[in-house]
N, C-alpha and C positions, 0 to 999 in steps of 0.2 A: 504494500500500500504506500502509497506518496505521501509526503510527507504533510500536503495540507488533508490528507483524511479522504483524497480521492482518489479512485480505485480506477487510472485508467492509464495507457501509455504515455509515457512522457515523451517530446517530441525528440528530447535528447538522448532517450536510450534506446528507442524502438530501433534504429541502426544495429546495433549489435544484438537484437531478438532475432532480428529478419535481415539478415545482411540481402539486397538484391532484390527482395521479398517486394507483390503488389503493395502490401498496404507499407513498405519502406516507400516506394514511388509518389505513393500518394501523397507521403508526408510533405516528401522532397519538393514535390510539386505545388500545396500549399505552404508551405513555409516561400517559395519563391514568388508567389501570386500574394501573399501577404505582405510581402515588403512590396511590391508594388506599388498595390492597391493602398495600405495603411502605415505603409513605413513615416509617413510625417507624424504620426500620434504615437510612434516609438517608445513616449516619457510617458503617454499614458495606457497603454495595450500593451499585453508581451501576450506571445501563444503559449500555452500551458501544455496542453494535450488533447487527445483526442480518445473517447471510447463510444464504441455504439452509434455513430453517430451523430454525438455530441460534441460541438467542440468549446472546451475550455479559455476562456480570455482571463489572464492575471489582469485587474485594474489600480491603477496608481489610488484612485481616490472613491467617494461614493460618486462625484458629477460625472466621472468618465467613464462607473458602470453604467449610468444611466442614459450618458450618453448611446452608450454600446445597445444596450436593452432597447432604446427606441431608432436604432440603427438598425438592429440585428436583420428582419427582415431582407431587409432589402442587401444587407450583406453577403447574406446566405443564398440569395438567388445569382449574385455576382459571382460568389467564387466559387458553387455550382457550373457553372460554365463550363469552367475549366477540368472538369472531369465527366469522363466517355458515362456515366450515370449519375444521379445528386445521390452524393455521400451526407453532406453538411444537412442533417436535419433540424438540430439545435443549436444555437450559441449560447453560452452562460458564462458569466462575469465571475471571477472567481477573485474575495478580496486578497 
């Protein structure tokens, strides 16, 4: 288990689970479409992980989970795009 108490791959370790592996690909793939897409909010998003579907956002403060929460939407259909089916069914702020 992670250390904030949530139970799902960290984006840092999943390489050495699945060296090559689709869901390594996947990772690769959004972590590169997320500095894109949101690399200017850097000081306040960082990617956490991902399980099931869900993907985890660390937030610097409460306004920039909130920001995130009334984003998310439309986030998730964005960086959908970018993979051959939607993986991203959830975003959630994680403080």
């Amino acid at each position: 288990m992670k250390a904030g108490g949530h139970r799902f791959k960290a984006l840092g370790t999943v390489a050495v689970r699945h060296p090559g592996g689709a869901a390594f690909e996947r990772l690769a793939i959004l972590d590169r479409v997320w500095e894109r897409l949101y690399g200017h909010r850097v000081r306040l998003w960082k990617l956490d992980g991902v399980q099931g579907g869900t993907l985890y956002v660390k937030t610097s403060s409460p306004a920039a989970a909130q920001e995130l929460r009334m984003m998310a939407p439309a986030m998730i259909k964005e960086l959908n795009k970018h993979f051959q089916r939607a993986w991203i069914r959830i975003l959630k702020a994680v403080p």
